[in-house]
KEKE-3310 file (N, C-alpha, C; in steps of 0.2 Angstrom, whole numbers, plus 5000, padded with zeros to 4 digits):
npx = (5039:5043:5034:5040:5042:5038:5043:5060:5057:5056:5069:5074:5078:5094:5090:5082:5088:5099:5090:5086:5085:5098:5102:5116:5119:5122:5112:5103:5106:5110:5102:5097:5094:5079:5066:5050:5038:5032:5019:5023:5039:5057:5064:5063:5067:5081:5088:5086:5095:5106:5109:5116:5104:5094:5080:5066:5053:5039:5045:5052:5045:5037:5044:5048:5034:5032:5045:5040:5025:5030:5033:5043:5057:5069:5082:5081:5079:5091:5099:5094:5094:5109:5115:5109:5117:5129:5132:5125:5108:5096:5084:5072:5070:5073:5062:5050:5051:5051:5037:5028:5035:5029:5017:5014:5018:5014:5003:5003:4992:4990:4983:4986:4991:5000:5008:5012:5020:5038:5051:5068:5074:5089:5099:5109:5124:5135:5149:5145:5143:5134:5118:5111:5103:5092:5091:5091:5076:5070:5074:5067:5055:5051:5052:5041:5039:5032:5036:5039:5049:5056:5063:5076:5086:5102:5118:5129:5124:5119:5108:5094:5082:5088:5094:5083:5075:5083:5080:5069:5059:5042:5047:5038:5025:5007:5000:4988:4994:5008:5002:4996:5007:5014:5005:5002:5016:5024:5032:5037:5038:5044:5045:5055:5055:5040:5034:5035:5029:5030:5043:5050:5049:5061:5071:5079:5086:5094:5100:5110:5116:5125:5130:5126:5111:5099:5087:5094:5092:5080:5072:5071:5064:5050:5040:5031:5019:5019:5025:5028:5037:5057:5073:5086:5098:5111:5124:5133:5139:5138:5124:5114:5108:5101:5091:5085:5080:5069:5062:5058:5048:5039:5032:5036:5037:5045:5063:5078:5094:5108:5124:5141:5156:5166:5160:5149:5130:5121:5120:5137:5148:5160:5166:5161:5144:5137:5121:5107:5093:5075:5062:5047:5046:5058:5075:5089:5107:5119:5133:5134:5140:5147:5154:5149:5137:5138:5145:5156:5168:5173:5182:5177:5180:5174:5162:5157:5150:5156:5149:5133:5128:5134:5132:5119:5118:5125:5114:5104:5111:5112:5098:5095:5100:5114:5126:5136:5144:5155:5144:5131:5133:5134:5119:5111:5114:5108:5094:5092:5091:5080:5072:5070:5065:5054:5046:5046:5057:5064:5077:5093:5101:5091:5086:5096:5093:5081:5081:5091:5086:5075:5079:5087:5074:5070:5058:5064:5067:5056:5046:5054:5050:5036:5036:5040:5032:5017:5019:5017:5007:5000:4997:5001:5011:5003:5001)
npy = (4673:4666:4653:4638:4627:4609:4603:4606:4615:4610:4608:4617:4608:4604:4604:4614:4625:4629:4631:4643:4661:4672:4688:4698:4710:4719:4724:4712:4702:4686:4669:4662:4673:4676:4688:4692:4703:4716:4727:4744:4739:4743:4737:4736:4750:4751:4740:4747:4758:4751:4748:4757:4768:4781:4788:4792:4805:4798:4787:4790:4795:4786:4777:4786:4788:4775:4776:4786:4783:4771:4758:4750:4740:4746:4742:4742:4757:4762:4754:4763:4777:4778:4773:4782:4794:4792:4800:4814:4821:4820:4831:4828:4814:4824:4830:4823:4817:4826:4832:4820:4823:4836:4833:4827:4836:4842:4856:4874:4886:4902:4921:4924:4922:4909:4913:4925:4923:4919:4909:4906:4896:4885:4873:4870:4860:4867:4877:4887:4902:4916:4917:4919:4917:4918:4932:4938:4935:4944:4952:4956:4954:4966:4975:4972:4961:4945:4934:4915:4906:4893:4881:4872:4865:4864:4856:4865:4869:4881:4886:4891:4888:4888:4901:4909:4904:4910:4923:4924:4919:4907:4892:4881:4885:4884:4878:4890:4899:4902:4904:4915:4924:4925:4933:4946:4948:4947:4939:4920:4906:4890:4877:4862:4850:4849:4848:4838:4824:4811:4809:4802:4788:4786:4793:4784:4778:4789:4795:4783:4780:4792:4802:4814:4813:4815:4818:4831:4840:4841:4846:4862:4864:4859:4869:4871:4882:4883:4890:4903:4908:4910:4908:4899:4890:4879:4867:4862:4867:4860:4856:4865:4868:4856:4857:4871:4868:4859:4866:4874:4868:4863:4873:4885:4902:4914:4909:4910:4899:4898:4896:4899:4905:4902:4894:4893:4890:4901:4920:4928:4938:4937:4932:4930:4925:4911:4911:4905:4907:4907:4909:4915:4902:4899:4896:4904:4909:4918:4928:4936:4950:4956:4969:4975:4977:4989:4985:4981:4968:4955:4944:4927:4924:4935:4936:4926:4916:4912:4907:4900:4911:4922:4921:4924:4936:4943:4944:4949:4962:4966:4966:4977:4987:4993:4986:4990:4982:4971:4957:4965:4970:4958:4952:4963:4959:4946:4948:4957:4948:4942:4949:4954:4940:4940:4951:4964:4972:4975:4976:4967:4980:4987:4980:4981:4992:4994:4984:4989:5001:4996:4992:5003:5010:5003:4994:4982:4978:4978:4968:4960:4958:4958:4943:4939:4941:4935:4925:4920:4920:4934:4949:4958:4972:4993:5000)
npz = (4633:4616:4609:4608:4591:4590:4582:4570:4555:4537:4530:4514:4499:4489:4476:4473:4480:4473:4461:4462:4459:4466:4469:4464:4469:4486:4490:4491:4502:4509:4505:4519:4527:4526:4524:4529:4519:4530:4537:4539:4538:4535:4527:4514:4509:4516:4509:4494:4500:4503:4489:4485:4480:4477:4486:4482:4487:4491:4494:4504:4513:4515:4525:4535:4540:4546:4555:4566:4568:4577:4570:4565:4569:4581:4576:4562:4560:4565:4555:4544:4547:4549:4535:4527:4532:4527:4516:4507:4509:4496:4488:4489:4496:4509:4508:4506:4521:4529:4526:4533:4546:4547:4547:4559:4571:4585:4586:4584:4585:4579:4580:4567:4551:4543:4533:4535:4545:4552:4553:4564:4565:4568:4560:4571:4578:4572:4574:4591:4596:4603:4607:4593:4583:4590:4597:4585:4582:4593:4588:4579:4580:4587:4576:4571:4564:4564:4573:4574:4584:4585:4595:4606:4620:4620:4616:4622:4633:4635:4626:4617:4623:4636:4638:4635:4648:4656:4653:4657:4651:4652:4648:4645:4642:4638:4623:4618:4625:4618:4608:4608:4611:4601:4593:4601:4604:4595:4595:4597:4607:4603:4612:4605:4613:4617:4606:4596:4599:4591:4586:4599:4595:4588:4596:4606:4595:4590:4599:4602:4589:4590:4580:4570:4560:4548:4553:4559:4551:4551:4560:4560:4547:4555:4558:4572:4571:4557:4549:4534:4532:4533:4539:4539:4546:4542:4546:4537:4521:4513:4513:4507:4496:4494:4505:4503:4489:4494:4502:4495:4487:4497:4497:4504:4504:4507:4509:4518:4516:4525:4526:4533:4529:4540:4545:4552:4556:4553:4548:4548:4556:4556:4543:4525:4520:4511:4502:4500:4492:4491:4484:4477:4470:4467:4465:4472:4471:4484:4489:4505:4513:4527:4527:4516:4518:4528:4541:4553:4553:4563:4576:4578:4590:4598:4599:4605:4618:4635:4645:4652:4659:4654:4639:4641:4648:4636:4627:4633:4633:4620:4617:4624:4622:4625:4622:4610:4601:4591:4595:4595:4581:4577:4577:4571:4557:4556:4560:4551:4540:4543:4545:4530:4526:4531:4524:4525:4525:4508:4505:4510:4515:4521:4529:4538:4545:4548:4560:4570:4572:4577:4590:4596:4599:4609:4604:4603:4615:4622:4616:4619:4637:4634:4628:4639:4650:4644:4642:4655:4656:4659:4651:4635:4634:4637:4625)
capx = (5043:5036:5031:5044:5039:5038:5051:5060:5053:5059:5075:5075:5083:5099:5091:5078:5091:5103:5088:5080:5089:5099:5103:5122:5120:5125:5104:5101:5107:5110:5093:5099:5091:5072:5062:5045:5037:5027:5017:5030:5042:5060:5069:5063:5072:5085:5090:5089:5102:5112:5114:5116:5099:5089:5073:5059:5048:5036:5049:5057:5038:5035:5050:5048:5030:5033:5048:5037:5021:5035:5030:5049:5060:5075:5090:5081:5078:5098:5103:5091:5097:5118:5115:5108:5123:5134:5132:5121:5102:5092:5082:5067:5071:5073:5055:5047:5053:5046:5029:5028:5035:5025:5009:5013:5018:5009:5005:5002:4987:4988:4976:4991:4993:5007:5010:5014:5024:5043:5055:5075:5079:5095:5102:5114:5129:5139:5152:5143:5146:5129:5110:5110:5094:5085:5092:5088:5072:5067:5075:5062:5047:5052:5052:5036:5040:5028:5041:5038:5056:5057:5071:5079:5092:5109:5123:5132:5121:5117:5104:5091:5078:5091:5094:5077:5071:5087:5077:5059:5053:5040:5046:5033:5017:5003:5000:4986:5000:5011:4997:4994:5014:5014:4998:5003:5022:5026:5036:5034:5045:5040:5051:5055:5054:5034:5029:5036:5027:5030:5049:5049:5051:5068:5074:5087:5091:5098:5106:5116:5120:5131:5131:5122:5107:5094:5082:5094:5091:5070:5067:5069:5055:5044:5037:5023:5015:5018:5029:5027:5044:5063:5081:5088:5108:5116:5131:5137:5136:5132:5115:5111:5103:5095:5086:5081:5075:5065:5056:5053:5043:5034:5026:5040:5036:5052:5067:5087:5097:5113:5130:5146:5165:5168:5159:5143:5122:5120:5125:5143:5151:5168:5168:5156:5140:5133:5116:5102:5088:5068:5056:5043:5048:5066:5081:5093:5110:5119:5134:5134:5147:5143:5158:5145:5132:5140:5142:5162:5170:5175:5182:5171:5180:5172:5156:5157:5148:5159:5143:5124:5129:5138:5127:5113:5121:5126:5107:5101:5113:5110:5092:5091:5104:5118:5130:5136:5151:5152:5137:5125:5132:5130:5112:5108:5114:5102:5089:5090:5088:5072:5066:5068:5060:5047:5042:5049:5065:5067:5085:5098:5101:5084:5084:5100:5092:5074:5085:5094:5080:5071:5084:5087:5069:5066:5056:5067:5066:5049:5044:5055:5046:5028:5035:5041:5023:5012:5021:5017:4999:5000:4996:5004:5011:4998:5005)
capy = (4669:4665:4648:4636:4623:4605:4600:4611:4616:4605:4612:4618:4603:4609:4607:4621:4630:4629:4636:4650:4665:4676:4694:4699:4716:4720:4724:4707:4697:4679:4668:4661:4679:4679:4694:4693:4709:4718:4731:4746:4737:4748:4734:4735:4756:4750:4737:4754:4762:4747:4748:4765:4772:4787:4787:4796:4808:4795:4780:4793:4797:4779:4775:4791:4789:4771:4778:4791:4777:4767:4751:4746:4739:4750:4740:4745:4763:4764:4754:4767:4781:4778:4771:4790:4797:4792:4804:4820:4817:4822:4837:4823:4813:4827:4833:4817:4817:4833:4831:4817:4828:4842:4831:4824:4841:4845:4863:4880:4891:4908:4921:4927:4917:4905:4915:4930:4918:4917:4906:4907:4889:4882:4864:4866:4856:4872:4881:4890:4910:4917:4915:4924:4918:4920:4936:4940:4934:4945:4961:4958:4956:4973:4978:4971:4953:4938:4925:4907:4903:4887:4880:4868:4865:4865:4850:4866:4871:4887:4886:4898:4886:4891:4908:4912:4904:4917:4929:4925:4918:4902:4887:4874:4888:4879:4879:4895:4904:4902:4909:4924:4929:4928:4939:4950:4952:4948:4933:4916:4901:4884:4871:4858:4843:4849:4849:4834:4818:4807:4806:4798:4782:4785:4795:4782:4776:4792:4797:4778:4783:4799:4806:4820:4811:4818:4823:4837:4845:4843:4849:4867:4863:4857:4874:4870:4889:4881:4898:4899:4910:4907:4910:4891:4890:4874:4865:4859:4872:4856:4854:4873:4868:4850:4859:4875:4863:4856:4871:4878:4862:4862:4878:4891:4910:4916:4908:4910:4897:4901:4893:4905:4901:4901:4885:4895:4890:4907:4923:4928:4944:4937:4930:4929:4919:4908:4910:4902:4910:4902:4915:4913:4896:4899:4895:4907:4910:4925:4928:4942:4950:4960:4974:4976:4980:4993:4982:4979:4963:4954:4938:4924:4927:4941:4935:4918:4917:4906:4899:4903:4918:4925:4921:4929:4947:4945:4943:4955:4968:4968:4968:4983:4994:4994:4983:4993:4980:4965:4954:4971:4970:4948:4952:4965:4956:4939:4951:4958:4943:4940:4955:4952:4936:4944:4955:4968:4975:4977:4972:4967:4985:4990:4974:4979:5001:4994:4980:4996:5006:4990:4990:5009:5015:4999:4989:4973:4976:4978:4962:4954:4960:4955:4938:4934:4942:4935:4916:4918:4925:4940:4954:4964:4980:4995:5007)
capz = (4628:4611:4612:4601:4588:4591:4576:4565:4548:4535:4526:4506:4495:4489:4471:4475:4482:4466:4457:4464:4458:4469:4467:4468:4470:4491:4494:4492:4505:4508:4504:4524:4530:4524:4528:4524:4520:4536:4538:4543:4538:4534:4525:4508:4509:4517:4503:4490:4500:4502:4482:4481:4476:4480:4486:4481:4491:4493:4496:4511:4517:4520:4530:4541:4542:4550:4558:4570:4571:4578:4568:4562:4574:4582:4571:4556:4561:4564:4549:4540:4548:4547:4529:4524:4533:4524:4509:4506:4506:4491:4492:4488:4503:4515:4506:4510:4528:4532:4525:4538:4549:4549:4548:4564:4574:4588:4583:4587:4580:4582:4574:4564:4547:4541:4526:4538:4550:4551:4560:4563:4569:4561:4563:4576:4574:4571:4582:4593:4597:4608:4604:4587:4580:4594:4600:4579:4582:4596:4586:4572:4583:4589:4569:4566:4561:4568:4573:4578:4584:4584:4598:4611:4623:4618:4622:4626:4640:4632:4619:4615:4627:4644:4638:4637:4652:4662:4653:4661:4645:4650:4641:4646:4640:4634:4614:4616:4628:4613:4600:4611:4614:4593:4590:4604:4607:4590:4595:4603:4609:4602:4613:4601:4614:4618:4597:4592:4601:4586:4586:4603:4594:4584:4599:4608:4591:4587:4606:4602:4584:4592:4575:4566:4555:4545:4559:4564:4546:4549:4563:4557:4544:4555:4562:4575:4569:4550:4547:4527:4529:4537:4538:4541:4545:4543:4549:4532:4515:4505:4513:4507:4491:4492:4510:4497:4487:4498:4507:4488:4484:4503:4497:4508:4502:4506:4514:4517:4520:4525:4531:4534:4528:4543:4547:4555:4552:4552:4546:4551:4556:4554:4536:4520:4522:4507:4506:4494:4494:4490:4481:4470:4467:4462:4469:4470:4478:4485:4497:4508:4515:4533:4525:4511:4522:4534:4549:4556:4555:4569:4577:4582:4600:4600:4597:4608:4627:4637:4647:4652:4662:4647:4634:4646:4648:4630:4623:4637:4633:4614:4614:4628:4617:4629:4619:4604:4597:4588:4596:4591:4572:4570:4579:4566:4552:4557:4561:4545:4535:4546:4541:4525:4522:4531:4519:4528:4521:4503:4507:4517:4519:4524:4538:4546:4546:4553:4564:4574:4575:4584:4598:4599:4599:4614:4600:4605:4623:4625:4612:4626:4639:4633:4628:4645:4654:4642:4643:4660:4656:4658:4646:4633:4638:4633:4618)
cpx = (5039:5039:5035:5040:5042:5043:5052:5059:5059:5064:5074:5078:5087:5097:5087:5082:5096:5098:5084:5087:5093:5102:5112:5123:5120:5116:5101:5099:5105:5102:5093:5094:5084:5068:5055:5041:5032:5024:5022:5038:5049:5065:5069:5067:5077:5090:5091:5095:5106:5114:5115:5111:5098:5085:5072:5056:5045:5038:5049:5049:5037:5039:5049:5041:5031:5037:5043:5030:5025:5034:5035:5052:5066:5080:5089:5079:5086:5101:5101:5094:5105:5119:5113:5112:5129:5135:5126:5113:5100:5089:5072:5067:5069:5061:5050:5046:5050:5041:5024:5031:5030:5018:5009:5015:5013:5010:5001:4997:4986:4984:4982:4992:4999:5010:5014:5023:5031:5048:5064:5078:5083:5095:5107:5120:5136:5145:5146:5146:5139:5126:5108:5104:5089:5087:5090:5082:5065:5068:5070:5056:5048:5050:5045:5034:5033:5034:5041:5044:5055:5064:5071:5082:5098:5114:5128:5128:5117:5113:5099:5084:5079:5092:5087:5074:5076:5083:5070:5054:5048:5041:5042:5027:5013:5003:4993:4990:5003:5010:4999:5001:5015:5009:5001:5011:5026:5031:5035:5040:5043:5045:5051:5051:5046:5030:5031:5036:5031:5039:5052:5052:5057:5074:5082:5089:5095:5102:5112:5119:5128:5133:5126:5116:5102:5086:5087:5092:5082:5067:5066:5066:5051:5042:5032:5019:5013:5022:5031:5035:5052:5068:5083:5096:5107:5122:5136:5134:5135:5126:5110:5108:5099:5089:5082:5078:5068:5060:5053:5046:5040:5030:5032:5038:5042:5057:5075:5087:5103:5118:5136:5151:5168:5164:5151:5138:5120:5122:5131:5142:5160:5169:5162:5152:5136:5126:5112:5095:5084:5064:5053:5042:5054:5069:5086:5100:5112:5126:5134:5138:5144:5147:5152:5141:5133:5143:5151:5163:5173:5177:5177:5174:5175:5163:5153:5157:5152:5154:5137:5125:5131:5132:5121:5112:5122:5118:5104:5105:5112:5104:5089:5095:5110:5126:5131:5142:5147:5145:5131:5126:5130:5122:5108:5109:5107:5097:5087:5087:5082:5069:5066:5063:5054:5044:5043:5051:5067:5073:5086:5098:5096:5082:5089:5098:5086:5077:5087:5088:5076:5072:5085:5083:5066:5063:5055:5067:5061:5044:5048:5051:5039:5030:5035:5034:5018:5013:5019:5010:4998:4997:4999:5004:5005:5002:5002)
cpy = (4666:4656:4643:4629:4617:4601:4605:4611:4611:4610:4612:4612:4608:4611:4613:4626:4631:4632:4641:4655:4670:4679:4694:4705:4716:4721:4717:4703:4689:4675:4663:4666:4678:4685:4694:4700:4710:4725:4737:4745:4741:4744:4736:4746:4755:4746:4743:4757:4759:4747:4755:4770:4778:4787:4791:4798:4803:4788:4783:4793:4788:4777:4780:4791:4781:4772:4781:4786:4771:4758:4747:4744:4744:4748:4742:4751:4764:4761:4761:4774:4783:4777:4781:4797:4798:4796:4811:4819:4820:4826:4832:4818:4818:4830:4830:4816:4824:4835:4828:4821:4833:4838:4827:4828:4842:4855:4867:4885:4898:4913:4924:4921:4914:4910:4923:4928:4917:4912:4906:4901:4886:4874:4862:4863:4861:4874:4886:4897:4913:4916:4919:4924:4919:4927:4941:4938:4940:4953:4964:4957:4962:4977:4979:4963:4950:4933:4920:4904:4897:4882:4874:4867:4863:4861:4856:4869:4879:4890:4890:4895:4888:4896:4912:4910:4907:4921:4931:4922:4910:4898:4882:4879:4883:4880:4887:4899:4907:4906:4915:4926:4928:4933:4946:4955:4951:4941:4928:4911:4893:4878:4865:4851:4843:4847:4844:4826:4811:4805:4803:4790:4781:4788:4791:4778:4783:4795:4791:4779:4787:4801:4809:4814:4817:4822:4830:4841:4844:4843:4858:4869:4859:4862:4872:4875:4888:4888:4897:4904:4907:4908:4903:4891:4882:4872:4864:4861:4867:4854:4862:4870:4862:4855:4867:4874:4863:4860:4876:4871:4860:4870:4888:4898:4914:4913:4910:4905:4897:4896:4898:4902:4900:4897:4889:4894:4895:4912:4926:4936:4945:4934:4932:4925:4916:4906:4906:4904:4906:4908:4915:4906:4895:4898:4898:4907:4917:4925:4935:4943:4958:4967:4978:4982:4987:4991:4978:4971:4963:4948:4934:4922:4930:4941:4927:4919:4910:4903:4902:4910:4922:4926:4924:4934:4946:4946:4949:4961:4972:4969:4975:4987:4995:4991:4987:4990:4976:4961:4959:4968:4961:4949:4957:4964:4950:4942:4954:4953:4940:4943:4956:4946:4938:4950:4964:4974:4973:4974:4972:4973:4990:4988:4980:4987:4998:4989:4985:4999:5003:4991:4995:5013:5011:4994:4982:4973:4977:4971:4957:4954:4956:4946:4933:4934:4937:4925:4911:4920:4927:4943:4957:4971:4985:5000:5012)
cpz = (4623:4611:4606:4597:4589:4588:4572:4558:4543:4530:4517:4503:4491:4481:4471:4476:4475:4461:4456:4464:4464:4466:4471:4471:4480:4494:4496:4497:4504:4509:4513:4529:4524:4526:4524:4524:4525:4533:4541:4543:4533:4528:4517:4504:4510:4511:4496:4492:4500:4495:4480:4478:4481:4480:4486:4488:4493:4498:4506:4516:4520:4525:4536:4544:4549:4555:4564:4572:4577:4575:4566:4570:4572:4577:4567:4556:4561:4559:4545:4539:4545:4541:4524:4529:4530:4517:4511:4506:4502:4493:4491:4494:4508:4515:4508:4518:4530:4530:4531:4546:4552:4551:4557:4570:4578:4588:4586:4583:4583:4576:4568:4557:4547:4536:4531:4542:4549:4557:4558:4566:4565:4566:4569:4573:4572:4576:4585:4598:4602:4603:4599:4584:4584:4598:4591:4579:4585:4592:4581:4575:4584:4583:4566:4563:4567:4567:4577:4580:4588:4590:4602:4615:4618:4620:4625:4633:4640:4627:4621:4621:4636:4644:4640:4644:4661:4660:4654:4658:4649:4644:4641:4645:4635:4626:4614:4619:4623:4610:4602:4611:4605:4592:4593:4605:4601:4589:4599:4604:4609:4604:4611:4607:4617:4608:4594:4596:4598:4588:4594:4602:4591:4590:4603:4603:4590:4594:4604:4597:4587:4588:4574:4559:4552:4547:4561:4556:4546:4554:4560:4552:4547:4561:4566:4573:4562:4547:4540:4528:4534:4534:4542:4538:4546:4542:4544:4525:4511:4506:4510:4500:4492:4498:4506:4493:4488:4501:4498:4487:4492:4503:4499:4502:4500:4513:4512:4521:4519:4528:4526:4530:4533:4549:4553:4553:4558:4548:4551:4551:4555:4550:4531:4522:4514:4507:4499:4496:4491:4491:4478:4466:4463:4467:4467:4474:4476:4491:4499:4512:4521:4530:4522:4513:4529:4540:4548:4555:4561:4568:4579:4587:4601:4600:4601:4614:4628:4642:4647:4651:4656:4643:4636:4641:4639:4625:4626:4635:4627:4614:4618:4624:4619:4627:4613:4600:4595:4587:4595:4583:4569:4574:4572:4558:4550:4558:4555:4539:4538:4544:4535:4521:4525:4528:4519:4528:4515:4500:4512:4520:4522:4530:4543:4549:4552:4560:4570:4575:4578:4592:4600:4602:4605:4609:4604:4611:4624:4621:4618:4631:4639:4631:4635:4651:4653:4643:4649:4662:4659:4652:4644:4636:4634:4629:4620)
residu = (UNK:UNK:UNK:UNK:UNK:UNK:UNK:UNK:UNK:UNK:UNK:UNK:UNK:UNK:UNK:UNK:UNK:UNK:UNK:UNK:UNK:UNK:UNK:UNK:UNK:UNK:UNK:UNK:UNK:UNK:UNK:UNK:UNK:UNK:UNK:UNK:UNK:UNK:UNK:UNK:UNK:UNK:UNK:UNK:UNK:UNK:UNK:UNK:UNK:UNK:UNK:UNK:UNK:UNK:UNK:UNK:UNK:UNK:UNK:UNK:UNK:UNK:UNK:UNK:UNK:UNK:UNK:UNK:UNK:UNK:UNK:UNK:UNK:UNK:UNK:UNK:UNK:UNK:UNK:UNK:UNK:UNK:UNK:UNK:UNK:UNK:UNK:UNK:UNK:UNK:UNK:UNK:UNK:UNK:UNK:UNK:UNK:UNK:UNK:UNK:UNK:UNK:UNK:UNK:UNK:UNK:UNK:UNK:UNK:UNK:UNK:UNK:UNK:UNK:UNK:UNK:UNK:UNK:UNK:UNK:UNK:UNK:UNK:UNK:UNK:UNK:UNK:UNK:UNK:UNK:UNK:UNK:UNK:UNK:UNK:UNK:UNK:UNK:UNK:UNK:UNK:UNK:UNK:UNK:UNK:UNK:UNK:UNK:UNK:UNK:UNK:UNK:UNK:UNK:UNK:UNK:UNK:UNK:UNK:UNK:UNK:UNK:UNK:UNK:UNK:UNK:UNK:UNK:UNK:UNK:UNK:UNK:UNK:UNK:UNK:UNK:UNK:UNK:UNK:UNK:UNK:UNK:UNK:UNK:UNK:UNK:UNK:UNK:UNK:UNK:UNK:UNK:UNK:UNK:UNK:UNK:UNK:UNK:UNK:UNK:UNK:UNK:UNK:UNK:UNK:UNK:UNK:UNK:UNK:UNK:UNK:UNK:UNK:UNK:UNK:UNK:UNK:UNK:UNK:UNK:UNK:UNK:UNK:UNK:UNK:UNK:UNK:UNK:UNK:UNK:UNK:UNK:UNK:UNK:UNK:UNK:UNK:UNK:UNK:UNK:UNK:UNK:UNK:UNK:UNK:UNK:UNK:UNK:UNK:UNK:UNK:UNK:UNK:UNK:UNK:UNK:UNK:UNK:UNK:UNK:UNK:UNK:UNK:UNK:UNK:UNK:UNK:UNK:UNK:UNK:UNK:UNK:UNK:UNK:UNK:UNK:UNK:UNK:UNK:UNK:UNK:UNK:UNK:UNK:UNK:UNK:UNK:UNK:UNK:UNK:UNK:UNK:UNK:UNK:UNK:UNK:UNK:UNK:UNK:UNK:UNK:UNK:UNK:UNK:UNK:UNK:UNK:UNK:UNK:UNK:UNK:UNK:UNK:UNK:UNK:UNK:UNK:UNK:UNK:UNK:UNK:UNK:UNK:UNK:UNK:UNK:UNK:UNK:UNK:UNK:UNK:UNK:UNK:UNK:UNK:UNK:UNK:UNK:UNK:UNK:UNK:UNK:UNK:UNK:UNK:UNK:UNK:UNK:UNK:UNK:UNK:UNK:UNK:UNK:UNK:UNK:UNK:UNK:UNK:UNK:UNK:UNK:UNK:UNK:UNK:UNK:UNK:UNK:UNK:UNK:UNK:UNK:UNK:UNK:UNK:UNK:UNK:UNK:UNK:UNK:UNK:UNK:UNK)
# end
């Protein structure tokens, strides 16, 4: 207990107080509440968004850098947080927050560069149908691709982290395990809750939140591999340009980010998807329509595991070739746009031809295969 003072400080006279100026604007607050400035300290951001402003990249980097040091107290972490829920965030915020980010990543070095490198982790927060970027992840290692997918468990129980580990994968391999099932099987499995120490100290601020904050839109940019390319679904189509933005001016190569009409971060097979693409330093968009491309509509029943079990057999049965409905055609659509931003395919209609030919010729089930061996160091299969 901190040690109390033997009389209390002498109070302000009221003429002092009558003329020291106070601010009316709602950042202010009453001159009753002092805060003097600290080291780490979230107040003087918080006060910005209390009037409405936008912080700068460098504003947002301070705030998250302390954020992840843990140097602010928890209350000003969830004002900070809820306060930049309430609206869209800038694509200069989100820029900020994930420089910080990535700088604090425990990472993954394999001999395969970044610029090669793709990743397919979306934000979550969507409805959820089976493990589409990660069952599009493993069709384009088959293709050719280097993919660093990026993942976690799932509040439903059935995330790309449970999936994988019905299908043999180690999700606790060490950081060279990792490398090696990139270099060699063409794919690896970077479980968020091993690569990202640092957010430990925002953690039960945002479980008590029970909203959606600005961390679920950055982890997806914070690749452990640094993956200079990526296909990023989000929850909500107004994050698709500030987050294209944001990966144009963090260097990105080539990325899509996508959300459906039919409320998907992914691409759909049962609507149109809006995408925004990040090339050269431009930002473009584009929607794409699975009809366009050859590939069936469908329901998103038809495309929705009702648990693990499900969602398993539906992963395993598209990548050994055995599936030829629905869950095949939103597999080789998501796979195509992997293989596009990697460098790959041409186009979309190039992804969803080398996509098929992945899964028919074995590819995708042999890149599974070597993923789940090598995770468990073992060794690639021999060609």
């Amino acid at each position: 207990m901190a040690e109390q003072p033997s009389s209390p400080p002498a109070s302000p006279s009221l003429s002092s107080v009558a003329s020291t100026h106070v601010p009316t604007t709602p950042a202010s607050g009453p001159p009753e509440f002092p805060r003097p400035a600290t080291p780490g300290d979230l107040t003087p951001m918080i006060r910005l968004l209390l009037g409405e402003r936008k912080l700068t990249a460098e504003q947002a980097a301070a705030a998250f850098q302390s954020m992840v040091l843990g140097t602010c107290h928890h209350g000003e972490v969830g004002a900070f947080l809820a306060l930049l829920a309430t609206r869209i965030p800038t694509s200069d915020e989100i820029l900020g927050a994930a420089r910080v980010m990535r700088t604090n990543v425990d990472r993954v070095v394999p001999r395969t560069p970044p610029e090669e490198i793709v990743d397919t982790a979306g934000t979550g927060g969507a409805p959820k149908t089976f493990n589409v970027s990660t069952a599009a992840a493993i069709v384009a290692a088959g293709a050719g691709a280097k993919v660093a997918k990026h993942g976690n468990r799932s509040r439903t129980g059935r995330g790309s982290a449970e999936v994988l580990r019905e299908l043999g994968v180690n999700l606790d391999a060490d950081r060279a395990t990792q490398a090696k099932c990139l270099d060699e099987a063409g794919v690896c499995f970077c479980f968020a809750i091993h690569h990202h120490p640092a957010t430990r100290h925002v953690l039960p601020v945002r479980q008590a939140l029970g909203f959606p904050t600005i961390f679920n839109l950055l982890g997806p940019l914070t690749n452990p591999a640094g993956a200079k390319r990526q296909v990023m679904g989000v929850y909500d189509r107004r994050f698709l340009q500030p987050i294209a933005e944001a990966l144009r001016d963090l260097g990105t190569i080539h990325a899509m980010v996508v959300h459906s009409n039919d409320g998907l971060d992914e691409l759909s097979i049962s609507a149109s998807t809006n995408v925004f693409h990040v090339l050269s330093g431009q930002v473009t968009e584009e929607i794409i329509s699975p009809k366009a491309l050859g590939l069936n509509m469908a329901t998103l029943a038809d495309v929705t595991a009702r648990d693990l079990s499900h969602a398993t057999a539906m992963m395993r049965d598209v990548i050994s070739g055995k599936e030829r409905g629905a869950p095949r055609d939103m597999t080789l659509l998501n796979a195509a746009a992997t293989l596009h931003v990697a460098g790959l395919a041409g186009t979309m209609q190039q992804g969803v031809e080398l996509a098929a030919k992945s899964i028919d010729e074995g590819g995708a089930a042999a890149a599974l295969a070597d993923l789940a061996r090598i995770s468990h160091g073992g060794a690639a299969r021999i060609s």
